[in-house]
C-alpha positions in Angstrom: -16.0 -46.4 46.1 -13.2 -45.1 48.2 -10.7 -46.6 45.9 -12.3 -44.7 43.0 -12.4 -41.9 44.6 -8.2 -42.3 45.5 -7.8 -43.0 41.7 -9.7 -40.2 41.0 -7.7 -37.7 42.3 -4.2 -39.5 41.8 -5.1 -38.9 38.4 -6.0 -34.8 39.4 -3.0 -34.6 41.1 -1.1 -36.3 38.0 -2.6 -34.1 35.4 -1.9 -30.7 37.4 1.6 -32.3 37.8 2.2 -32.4 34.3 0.4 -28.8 33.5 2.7 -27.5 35.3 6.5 -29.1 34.2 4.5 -28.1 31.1 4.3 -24.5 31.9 7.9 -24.4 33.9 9.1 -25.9 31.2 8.0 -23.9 28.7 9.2 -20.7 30.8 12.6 -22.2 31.0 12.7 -22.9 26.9 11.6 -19.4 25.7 11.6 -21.2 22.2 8.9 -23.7 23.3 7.2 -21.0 24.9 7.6 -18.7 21.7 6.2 -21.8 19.5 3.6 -22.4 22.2 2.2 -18.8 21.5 2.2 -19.4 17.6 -1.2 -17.0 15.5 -1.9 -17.8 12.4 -1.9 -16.0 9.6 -5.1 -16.4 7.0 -6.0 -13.2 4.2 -7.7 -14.5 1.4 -9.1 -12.4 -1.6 -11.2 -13.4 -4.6 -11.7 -10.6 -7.3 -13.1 -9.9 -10.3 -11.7 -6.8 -12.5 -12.9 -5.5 -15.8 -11.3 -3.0 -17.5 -12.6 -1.3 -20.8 -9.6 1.2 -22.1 -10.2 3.1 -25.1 -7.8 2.6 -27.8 -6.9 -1.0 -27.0 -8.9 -4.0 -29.1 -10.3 -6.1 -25.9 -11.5 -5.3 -22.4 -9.7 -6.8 -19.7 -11.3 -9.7 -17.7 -9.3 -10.7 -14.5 -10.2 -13.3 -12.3 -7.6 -14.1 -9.5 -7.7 -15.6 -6.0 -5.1 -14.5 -3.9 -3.8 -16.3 -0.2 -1.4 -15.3 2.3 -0.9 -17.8 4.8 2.1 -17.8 7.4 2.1 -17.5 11.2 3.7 -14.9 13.9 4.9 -16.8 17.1 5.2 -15.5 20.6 8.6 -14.0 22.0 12.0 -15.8 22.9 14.6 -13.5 24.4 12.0 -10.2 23.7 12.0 -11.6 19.7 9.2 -12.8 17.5 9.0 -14.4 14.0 7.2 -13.9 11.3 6.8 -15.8 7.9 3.8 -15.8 5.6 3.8 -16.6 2.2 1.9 -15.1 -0.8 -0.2 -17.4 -3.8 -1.7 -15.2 -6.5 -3.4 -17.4 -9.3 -5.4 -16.4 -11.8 -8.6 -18.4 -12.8 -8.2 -17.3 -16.6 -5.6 -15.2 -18.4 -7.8 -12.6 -20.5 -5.5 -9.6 -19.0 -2.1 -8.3 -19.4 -0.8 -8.9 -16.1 2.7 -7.2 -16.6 3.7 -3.9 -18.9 7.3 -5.3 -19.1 6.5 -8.3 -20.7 5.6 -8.3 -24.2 2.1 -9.9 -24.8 -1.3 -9.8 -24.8 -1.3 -6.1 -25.7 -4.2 -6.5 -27.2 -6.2 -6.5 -23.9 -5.5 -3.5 -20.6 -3.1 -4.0 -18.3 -4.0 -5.7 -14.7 -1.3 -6.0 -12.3 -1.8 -9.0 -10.7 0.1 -11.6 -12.1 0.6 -14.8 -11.3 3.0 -15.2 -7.8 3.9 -18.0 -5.5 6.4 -16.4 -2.9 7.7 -15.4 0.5 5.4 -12.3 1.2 7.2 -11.4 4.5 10.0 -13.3 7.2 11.1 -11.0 9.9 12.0 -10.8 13.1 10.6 -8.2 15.8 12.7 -7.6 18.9 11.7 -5.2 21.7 14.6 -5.9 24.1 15.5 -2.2 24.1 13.2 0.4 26.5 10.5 2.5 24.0 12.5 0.2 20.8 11.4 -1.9 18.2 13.5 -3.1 15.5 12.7 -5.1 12.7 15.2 -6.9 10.4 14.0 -8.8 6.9 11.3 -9.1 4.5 8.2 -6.8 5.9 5.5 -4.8 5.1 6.2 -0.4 5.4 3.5 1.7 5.9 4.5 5.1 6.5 1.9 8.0 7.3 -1.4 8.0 4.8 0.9 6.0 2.4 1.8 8.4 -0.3 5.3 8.1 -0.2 5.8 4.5 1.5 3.2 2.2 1.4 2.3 -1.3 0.8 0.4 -1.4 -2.5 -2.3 -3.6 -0.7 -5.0 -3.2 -2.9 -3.1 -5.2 -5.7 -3.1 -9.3 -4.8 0.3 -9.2 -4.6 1.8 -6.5 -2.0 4.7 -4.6 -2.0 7.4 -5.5 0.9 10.9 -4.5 1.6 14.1 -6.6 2.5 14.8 -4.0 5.2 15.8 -3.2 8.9 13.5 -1.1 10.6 14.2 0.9 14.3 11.2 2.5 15.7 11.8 4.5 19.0 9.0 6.5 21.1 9.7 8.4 23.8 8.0 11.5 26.0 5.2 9.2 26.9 4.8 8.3 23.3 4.2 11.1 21.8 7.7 11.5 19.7 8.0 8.7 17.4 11.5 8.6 15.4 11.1 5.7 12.8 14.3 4.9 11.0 14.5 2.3 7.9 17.4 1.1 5.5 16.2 -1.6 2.9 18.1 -3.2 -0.2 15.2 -4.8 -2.3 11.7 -3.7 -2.7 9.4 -6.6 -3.7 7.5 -5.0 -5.9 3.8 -6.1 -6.9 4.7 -8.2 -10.1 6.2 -10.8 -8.2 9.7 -12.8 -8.6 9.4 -13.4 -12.3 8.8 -10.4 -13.7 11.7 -8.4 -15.1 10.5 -4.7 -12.9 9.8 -7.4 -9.6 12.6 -6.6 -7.9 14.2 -2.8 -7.2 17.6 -2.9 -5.7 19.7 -0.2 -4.5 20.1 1.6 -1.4 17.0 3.1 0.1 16.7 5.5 3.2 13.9 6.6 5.3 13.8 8.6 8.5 10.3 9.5 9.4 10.2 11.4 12.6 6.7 12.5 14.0 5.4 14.2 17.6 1.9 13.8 18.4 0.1 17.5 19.9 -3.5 17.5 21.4 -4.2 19.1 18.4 -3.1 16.8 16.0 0.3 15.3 14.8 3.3 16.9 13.1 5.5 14.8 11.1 9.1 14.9 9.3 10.3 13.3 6.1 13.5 12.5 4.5 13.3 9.8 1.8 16.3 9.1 0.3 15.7 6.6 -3.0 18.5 5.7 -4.7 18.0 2.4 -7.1 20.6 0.0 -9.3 19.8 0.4 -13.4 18.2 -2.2 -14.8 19.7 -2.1 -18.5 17.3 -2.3 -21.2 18.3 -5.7 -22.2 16.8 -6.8 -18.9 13.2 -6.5 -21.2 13.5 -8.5 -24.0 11.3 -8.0 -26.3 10.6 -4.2 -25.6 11.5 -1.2 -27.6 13.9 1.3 -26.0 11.8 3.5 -26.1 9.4 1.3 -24.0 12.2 0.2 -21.6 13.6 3.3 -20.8 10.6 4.3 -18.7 10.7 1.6 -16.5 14.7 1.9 -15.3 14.3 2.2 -11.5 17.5 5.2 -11.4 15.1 7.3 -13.2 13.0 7.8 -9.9 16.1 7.6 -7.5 15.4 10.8 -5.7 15.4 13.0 -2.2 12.4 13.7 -0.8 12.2 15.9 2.2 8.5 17.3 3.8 6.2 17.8 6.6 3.1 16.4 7.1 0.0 17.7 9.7 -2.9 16.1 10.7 -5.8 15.6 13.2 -9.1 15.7 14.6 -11.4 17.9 16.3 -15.5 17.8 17.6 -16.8 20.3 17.0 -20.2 20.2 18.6 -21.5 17.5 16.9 -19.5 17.2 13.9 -15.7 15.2 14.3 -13.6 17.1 11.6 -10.6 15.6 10.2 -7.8 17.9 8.7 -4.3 17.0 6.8 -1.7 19.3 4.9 1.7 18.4 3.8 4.3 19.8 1.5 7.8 18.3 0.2 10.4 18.7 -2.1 12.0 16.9 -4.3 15.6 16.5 -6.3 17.3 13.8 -8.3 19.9 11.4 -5.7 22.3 9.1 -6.8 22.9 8.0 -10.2 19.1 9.4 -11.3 20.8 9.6 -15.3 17.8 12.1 -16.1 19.9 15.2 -14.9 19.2 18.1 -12.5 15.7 18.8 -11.3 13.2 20.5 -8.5 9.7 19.5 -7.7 7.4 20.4 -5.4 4.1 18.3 -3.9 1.1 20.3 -1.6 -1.9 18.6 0.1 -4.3 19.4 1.9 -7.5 18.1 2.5 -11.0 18.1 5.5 -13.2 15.9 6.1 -16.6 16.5 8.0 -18.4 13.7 9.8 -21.9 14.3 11.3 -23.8 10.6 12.3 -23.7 8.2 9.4 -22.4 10.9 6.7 -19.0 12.0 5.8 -18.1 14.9 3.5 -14.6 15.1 1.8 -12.8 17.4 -0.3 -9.2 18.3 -1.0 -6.5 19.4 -3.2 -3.2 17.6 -4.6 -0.9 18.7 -6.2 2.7 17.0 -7.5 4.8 19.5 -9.7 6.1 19.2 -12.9 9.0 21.2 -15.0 8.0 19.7 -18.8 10.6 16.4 -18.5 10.5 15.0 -15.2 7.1 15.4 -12.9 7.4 14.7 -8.9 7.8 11.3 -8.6 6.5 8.7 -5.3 7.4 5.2 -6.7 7.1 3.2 -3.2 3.2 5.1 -2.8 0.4 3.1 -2.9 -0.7 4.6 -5.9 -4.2 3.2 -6.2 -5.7 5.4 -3.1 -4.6 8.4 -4.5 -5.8 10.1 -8.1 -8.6 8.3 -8.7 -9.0 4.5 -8.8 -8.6 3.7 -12.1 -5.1 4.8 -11.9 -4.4 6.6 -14.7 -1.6 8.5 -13.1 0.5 5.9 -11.6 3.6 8.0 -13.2 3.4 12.1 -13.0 2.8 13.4 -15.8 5.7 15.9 -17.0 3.7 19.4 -17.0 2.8 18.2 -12.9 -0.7 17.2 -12.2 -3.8 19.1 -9.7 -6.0 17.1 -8.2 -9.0 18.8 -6.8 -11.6 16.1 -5.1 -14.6 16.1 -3.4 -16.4 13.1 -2.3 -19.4 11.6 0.6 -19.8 8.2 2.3 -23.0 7.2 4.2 -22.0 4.3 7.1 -24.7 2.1 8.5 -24.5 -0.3 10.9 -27.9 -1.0 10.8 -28.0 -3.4 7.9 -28.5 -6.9 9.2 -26.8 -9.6 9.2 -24.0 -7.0 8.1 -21.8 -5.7 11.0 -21.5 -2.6 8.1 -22.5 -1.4 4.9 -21.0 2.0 3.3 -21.6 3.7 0.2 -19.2 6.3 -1.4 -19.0 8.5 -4.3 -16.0 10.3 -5.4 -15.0 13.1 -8.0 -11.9 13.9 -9.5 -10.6 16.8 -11.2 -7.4 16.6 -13.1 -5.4 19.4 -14.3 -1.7 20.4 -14.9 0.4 22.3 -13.2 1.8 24.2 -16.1 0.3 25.0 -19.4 -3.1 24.8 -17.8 -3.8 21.5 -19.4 -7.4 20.0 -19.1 -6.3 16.0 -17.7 -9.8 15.4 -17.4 -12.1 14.1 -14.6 -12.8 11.0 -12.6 -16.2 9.5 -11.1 -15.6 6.5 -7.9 -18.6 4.5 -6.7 -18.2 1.9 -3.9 -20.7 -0.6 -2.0 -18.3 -2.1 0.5 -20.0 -4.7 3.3 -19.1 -6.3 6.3 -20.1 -9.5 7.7 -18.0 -11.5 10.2 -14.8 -11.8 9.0 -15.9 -11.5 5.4 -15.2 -8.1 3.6 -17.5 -8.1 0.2 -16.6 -4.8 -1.9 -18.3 -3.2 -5.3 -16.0 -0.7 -6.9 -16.9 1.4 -10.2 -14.6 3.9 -11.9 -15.3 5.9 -14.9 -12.3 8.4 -16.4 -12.9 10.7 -19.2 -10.5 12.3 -20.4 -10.2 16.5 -21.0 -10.2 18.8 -23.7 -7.7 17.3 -26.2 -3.8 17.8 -25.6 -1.7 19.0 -28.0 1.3 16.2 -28.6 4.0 18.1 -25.9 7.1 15.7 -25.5 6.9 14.4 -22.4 3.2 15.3 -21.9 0.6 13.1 -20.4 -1.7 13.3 -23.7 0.0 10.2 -25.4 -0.9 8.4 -22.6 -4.8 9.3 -21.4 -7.9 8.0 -22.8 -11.2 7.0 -22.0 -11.1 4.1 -19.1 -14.1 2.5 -17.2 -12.9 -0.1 -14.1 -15.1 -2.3 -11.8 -14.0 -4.8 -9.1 -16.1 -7.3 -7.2 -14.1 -8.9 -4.4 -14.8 -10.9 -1.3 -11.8 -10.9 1.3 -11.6 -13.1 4.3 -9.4 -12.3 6.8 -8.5 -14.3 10.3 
């Protein structure tokens, strides 16, 4: 017995012995200590998208399954890496997955095509006071996402070859977040002829927060490399003009305010913003002024939430105000029938109202949300038509299951106006069913 009970704890004593070299040796070799710390990465998304487009023979029927998978490890020397890659594959093919490929025009355009990529590889360092800079492939959300955002409700996101300083300061509340990229990856993937936007890119983002809510400062500064029309084989000029990157190279410069209040019982959320916008670099459509407006409130009281706001992105009858790195989808209605401004400008006047239970067993949440859009130019008082969104979105775990609807109909008709949006609307109805799982 007593001789057990040495063995016993020589063999304590030997384990804590080798915990800690482990752990002083680890703290000596910030790398094994960085690799030690390693997360994964796991977001996968199934989804089903139908798509019935007036004017075109077939509806669209899109099943994909999309997986990013990668990992973020802990710091060495104040630095962390990133990599995750991105799968998108279809389970059948009775879509058109890309408007720059010629093809299967007989059925609407869905743009998730297939993709097998590097999503994002970066590296984070905070070895500078209040400082974190980014440098490589990453994901840029900037502010509610209407001028730089990640196109995340697509399978395959939108990411930027970029380095990215953000410094805060005054206890936090000034932010100045500066960014110069080269490449934006766009959402058709590597193998698509419009995949890839090069060119110089600049965004200074500069933002204080008040008790009251927070102000922020924009200068976007887009300037993109041609991509000559026999970069589209297949396609008409006239069809490959439209989709030369230098045509949206352009200077943006705004404001943006937002915040929230109680008031009594109700938490009210308000927003407005206003920019302008020129042509910047080689744009080769000649001189031009936009301007954009928004404003919208929101009004919660227990489980409901009332919205309703205006939007509004100019026009001068050639060239409407342009946000090309937006995620496009959560703004104008979700059947996206205005990914591109039309040229007469476009008003958006929405109103909307979400019911959020928690009370729904075994789902952590449930919500329900209606939407309605109003479309309208901003010269020639044009009737663009209107927009109805249903959603049933539920969530369980780590599981996300959403039901999405959207029916557009368009306005009175539009007299053929070169450059106008009438060539290009018609009756669309879109639903999703996806389940996301996310770790």
């Amino acid at each position: 017995m007593t001789r057990l009970l040495m063995m016993n704890k020589t063999t304590t004593l030997s384990i804590a012995l080798a915990v800690a070299t482990a752990c002083n040796s680890a703290y000596a070799n910030p790398i094994m200590g960085a690799l030690g710390e390693i997360k994964p990465i796991v977001d996968i998304r199934a989804r089903y998208e139908w798509v019935d487009q007036k004017g075109i023979a077939e509806d669209a029927h899109a099943t994909t399954v999309r997986a990013r998978l990668g990992a973020e490890t802990g710091k060495a020397w104040n630095t962390a890496l990133l990599v995750e890659g991105e799968f998108v594959t279809p389970i059948n093919s009775h879509y058109r997955s890309d408007n720059s490929v010629p093809g299967y025009t007989f059925y609407p355009v869905v743009a998730d095509p297939e993709a097998y990529e590097v999503n994002r590889f970066q590296l984070t360092n905070t070895s500078i006071t209040n400082t974190t800079i980014t440098l490589g492939r990453q994901r840029l959300i900037l502010d509610d996402h209407r001028f730089i955002g990640n196109v995340g409700w697509r399978q395959n996101e939108a990411t930027f070859d970029a380095l990215r300083v953000v410094n805060k300061q005054l206890n936090n509340n000034l932010t100045v977040d500066l960014t110069y990229s080269n490449r934006v990856n766009r959402i058709y993937g590597p193998d698509s002829p419009q995949g890839a936007w090069k060119g110089d890119i600049g965004l200074a983002n500069v933002s204080y927060q008040f008790p009251i809510g927070k102000l922020t400062g924009f200068g976007y500064f887009l300037h993109f490399d041609a991509l000559p029309n026999a970069n589209f084989p297949g396609l008409t000029a006239a069809q490959a003009n439209p989709l030369n990157p230098a045509r949206v190279s352009t200077q943006t410069l705004g404001a943006r305010f937002a915040g929230v209040r109680n008031i009594s019982k109700i938490k009210l959320a308000y927003a407005a913003s206003y920019a302008q916008q020129q042509q910047y670099g080689r744009n080769p459509t000649g001189d031009f002024h936009n301007q954009y407006y928004f404003g919208e409130l929101a009004a919660t009281f227990r489980q409901w939430t009332v919205t309703g706001g205006i939007e509004t992105l100019g026009g001068d009858g050639v060239r409407g105000f342009s946000t090309p790195l937006a995620t496009l989808h959560k703004f104008q209605g979700w059947v996206d029938k205005f990914l591109t401004t039309p040229a007469n400008g476009i008003n958006d006047q929405y109103g909307g109202v979400t019911f959020l239970t928690k009370k729904l067993p075994p789902f952590e949440t449930v919500s329900l949300s209606y939407v309605y859009h109003d479309y309208k130019s901003t010269r020639l008082a044009q009737d663009y038509g209107h927009e109805h969104n249903y959603q049933i979105a539920a969530k369980w775990t780590r599981f996300t299951t959403t039901l999405k609807y959207g029916d557009y109909q368009i306005g009175t008709p539009i007299q053929a106006i070169p450059g106008n949006a009438g060539s290009l609307l018609n009756d669309t109805k879109k639903f999703w069913a996806q389940v996301e799982f996310l770790w």
